[in-house]
C-alpha positions in Angstrom: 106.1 101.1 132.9 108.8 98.5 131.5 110.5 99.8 128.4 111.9 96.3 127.9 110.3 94.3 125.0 108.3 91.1 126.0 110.8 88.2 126.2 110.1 84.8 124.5 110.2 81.6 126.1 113.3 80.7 127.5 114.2 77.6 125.5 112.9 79.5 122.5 115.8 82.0 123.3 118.6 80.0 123.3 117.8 78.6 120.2 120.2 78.2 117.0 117.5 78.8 114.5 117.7 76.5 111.5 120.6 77.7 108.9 118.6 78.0 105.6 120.7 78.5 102.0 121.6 82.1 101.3 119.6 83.1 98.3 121.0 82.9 94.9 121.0 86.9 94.1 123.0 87.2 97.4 125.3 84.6 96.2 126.4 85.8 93.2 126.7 89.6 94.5 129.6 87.5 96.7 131.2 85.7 93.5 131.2 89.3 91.6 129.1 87.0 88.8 125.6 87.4 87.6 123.0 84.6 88.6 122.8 83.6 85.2 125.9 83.0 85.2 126.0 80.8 88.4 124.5 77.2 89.7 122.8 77.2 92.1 123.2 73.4 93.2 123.1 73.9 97.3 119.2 73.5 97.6 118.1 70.4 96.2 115.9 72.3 93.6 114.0 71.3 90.5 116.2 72.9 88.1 114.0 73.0 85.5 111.6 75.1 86.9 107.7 75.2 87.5 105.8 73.1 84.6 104.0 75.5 81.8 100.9 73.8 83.1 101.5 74.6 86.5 102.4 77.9 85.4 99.5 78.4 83.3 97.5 77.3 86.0 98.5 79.9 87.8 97.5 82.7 85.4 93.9 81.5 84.9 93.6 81.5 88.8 95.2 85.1 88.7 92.5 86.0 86.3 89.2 84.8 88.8 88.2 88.2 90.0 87.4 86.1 93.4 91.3 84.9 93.3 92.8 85.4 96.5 89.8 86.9 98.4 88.1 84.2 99.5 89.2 81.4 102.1 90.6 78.1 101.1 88.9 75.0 101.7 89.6 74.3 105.6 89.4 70.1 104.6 91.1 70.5 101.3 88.8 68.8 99.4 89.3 69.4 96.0 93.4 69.0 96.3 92.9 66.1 98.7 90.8 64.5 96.0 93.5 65.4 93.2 96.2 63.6 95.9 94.2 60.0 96.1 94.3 59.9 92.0 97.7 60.6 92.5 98.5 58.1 94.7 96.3 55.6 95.1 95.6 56.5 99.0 92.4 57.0 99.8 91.6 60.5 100.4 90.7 59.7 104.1 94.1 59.1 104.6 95.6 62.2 103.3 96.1 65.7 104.6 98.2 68.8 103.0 100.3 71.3 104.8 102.1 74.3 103.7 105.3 72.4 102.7 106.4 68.7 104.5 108.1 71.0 107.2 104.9 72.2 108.2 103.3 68.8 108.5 106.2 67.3 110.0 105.8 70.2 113.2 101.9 69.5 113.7 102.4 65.8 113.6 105.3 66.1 116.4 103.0 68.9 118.2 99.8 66.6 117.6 101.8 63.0 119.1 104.1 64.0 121.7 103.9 66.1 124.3 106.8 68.3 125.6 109.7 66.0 127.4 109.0 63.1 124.8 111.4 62.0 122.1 112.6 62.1 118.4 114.6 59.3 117.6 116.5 59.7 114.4 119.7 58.8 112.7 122.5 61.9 111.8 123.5 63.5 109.4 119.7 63.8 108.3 117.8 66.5 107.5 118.6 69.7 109.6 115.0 70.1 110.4 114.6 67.5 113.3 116.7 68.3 115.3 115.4 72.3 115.0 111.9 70.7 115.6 113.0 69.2 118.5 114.2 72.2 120.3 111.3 74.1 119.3 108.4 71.7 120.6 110.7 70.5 123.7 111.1 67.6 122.8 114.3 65.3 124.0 116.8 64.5 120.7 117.9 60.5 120.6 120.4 60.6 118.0 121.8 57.5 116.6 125.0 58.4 114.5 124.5 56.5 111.0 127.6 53.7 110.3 130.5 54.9 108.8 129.0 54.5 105.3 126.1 55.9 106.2 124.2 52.5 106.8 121.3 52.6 109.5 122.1 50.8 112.9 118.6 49.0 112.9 119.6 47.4 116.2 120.4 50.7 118.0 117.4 52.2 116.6 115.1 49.4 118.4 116.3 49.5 121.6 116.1 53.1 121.6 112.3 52.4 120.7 112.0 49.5 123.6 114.2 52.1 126.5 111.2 55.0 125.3 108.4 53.0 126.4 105.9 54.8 123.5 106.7 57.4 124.7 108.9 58.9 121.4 108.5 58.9 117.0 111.6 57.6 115.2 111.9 60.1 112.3 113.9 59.2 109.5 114.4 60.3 105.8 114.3 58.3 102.4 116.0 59.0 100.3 118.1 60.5 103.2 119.4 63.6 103.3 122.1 63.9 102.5 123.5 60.2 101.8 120.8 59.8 99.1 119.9 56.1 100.3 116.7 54.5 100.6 115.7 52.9 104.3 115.8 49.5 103.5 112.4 47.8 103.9 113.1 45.4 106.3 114.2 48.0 108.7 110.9 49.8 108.1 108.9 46.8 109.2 111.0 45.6 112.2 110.5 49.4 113.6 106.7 49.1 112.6 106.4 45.4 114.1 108.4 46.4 117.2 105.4 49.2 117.5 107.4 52.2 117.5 105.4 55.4 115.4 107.6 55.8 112.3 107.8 59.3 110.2 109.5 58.5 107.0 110.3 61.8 104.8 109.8 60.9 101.4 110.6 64.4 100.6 113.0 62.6 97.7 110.8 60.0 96.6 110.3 60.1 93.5 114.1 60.2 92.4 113.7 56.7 93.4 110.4 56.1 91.9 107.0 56.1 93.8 107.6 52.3 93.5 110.1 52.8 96.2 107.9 54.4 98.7 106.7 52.7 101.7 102.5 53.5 101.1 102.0 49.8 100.3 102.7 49.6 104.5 99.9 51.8 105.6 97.1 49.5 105.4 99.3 46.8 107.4 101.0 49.2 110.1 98.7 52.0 111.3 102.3 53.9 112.9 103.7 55.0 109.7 103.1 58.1 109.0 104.9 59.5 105.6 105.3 62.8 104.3 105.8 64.3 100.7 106.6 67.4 99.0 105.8 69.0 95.9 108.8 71.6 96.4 111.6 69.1 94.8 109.4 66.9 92.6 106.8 69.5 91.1 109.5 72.8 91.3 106.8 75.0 93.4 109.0 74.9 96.7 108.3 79.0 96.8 104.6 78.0 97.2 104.9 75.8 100.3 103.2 72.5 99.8 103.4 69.3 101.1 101.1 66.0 102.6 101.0 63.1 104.8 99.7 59.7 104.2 98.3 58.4 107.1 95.8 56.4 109.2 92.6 58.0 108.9 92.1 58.2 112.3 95.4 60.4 112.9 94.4 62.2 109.5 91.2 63.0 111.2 92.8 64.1 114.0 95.6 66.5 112.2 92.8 68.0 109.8 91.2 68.8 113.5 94.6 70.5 114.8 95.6 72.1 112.0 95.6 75.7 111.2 92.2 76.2 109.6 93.4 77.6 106.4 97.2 76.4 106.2 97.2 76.4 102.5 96.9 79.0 100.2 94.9 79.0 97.1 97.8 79.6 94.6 99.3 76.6 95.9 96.2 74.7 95.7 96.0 75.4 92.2 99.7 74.8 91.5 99.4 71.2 93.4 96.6 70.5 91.7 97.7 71.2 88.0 101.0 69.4 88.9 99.4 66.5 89.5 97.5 66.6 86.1 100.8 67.3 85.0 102.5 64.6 86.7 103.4 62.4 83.5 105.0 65.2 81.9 107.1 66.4 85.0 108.0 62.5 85.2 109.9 62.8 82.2 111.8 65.7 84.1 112.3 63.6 86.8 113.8 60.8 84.5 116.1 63.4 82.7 117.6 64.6 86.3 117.8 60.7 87.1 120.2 60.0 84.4 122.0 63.8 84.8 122.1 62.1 88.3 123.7 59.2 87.0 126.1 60.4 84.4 127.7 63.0 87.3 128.3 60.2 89.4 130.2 58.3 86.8 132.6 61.3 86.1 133.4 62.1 89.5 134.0 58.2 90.0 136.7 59.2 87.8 138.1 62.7 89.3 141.0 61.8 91.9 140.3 63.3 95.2 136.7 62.8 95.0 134.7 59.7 96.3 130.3 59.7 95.2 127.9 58.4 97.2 125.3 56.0 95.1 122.3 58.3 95.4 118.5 58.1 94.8 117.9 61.3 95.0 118.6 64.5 93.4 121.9 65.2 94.7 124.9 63.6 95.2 126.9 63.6 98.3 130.8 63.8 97.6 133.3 62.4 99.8 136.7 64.9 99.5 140.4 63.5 100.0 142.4 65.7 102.6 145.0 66.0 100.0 142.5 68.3 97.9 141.1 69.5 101.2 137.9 69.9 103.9 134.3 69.9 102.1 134.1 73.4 103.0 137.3 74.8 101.0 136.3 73.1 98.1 133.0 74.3 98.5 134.3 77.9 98.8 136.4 77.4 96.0 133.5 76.8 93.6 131.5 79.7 95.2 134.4 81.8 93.9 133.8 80.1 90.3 129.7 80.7 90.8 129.0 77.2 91.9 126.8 77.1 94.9 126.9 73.7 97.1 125.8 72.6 100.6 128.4 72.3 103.6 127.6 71.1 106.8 128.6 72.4 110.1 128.4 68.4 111.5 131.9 67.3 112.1 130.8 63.8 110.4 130.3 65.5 107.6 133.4 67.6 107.3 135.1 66.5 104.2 132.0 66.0 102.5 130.3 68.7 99.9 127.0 67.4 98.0 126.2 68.9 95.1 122.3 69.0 93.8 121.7 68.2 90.4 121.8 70.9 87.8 120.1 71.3 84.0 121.6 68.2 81.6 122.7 71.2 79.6 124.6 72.6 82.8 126.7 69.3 83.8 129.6 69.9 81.3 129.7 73.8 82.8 129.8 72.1 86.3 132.3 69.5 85.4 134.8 71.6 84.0 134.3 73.8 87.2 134.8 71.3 89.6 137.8 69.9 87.6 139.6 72.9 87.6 139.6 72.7 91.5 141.3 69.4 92.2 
């Protein structure tokens, strides 16, 4: 009898893993501060917290005595309902997942099988390329310009040399340039009739008027996916959707995991969305937090902002002051936690999420100290 344990598959094996942020606790134990006394600015965070609504929620769902004991809805009804006042889309064409990551893995699982490709556009979110391994599927990564503009041409004949036979996935507001893919790039990959998966994990930063949902009823290949975790400040909860054809819809609510959701963050969705005006006013608040840091570090020597539409700001850093990751270090050591990226493109860049309007002078005069 073997005393080996079973292996995993081999590709499985020699996999990186995906390098998630070290949790705040953890972080300050390092810096030899207290959490409270740190920012936590490296995960792209709501900083204001879950909405008393959301929270109160919550408590009356605590209180059910039949509160976690039954299933969830297996079709989401209820939520999915709550999702087409939200946005318009009818609920045929809407599914939820536990978090966009989730969605994102079944919808590559559900269209391509192993040996196909994901063509996307680096630096991006860390997740495809993690995704890709996973599922087997072949990378086609198109470096972004030097300022981080899309190469729409490269990207098409990428989709023309897969023959169908690959998704373009790409991110807007990207992460972690904090641009929005322009809308006539959308449509010439949509025309050209490649399957398009934009992330608007960041969307509304921008405003929902920036999202690409007006295009589903003209190009049934653009999928989109959204997530409560930045927007609504429940990313512990895990909850995300897609908007769709109804057709593909159909077919994810078929291959999904029956009960991929759990009922807490049903409830939290759902109450968010009630909530939705008052969050907004969050949302506008972080905007112009957003837009005030990005008019001081204009002004900071050494230090060169991306424009962003998003919730974070990604920072250019002069060689003089030194690589993204010293500086990064260096405000660890003053409790200010930030996002490197092991991606040589992005070496002598550090982004910084937006913190609390109340927190920017704290981070400034952190930050200041440092170059």
């Amino acid at each position: 009898m073997s005393s080996t344990p079973p292996s995993i598959r081999p590709h499985l094996a020699q996999l990186p893993g995906y390098a998630p942020v070290v949790p705040l606790a953890d972080r300050a134990r390092q810096a030899g501060l207290e959490p409270e006394d740190c920012l936590k600015l490296d995960a792209n965070e709501n900083p204001y917290g879950m909405h008393p609504r959301v929270r109160e929620a919550l408590a009356t769902g605590l209180s059910d005595p039949n509160f976690g004991s039954i299933y969830p809805d297996p079709n989401q009804a209820t939520l999915r309902a709550a999702l087409a006042r939200h946005t318009g889309i009818d609920a045929s064409m809407i599914v939820a997942g536990a978090g966009a990551d989730e969605l994102l893995d079944l919808t590559l699982r559900a269209l391509l099988r192993p040996g196909a490709s994901i063509i996307t556009c680096s630096p991006s979110f860390g997740m495809y390329p993690f995704l890709a391994d996973l599922n087997e599927l072949n990378l086609i990564d198109i470096p972004r310009d030097h300022d981080f503009a899309l190469p729409t041409d490269a990207l098409l004949d990428a989709v023309s040399q897969s023959k169908g036979d690959s998704v373009v996935v790409l991110t807007s507001p990207n992460n972690p340039s904090g641009d929005l893919v322009p809308v006539d790039v959308i449509r010439a990959l949509l025309t050209s009739g490649a399957t398009l998966m934009l992330d608007e994990a960041y969307i509304e930063f921008a405003g929902l008027e920036m999202s690409a949902q007006h295009l589903l009823a003209e190009f049934p290949r653009l999928v989109i996916m959204r997530t409560f975790s930045k927007w609504a400040a429940i990313a512990g909860l895990r909850l995300g959707y897609t908007l769709a054809n109804p057709d593909l819809v159909a077919d994810l609510i078929k291959v999904k995991q029956p009960y991929n959701l759990n009922q807490a963050a049903e409830i939290a969705g759902i109450a968010a969305i009630d909530a939705a005006e008052e969050i907004g006013e969050q949302i506008d608040v972080i905007r112009q937090t957003r837009d005030s840091l990005y008019e001081t570090l204009q002004s900071i020597e050494g230090l060169k902002p991306l424009p962003s539409q998003s919730n974070f700001i990604l920072i250019e850093v002069d060689p003089a002051i030194g690589t993204g990751r010293e500086l990064h270090d260096q405000l660890a050591n003053l409790g200010v936690f930030t996002r490197t990226y092991s991606d040589p493109a992005l070496a002598s860049y550090l982004r910084i999420s937006m913190p609390r309007h109340d927190q920017l002078n704290t981070l400034i005069e952190r930050l200041s100290s440092l170059v």
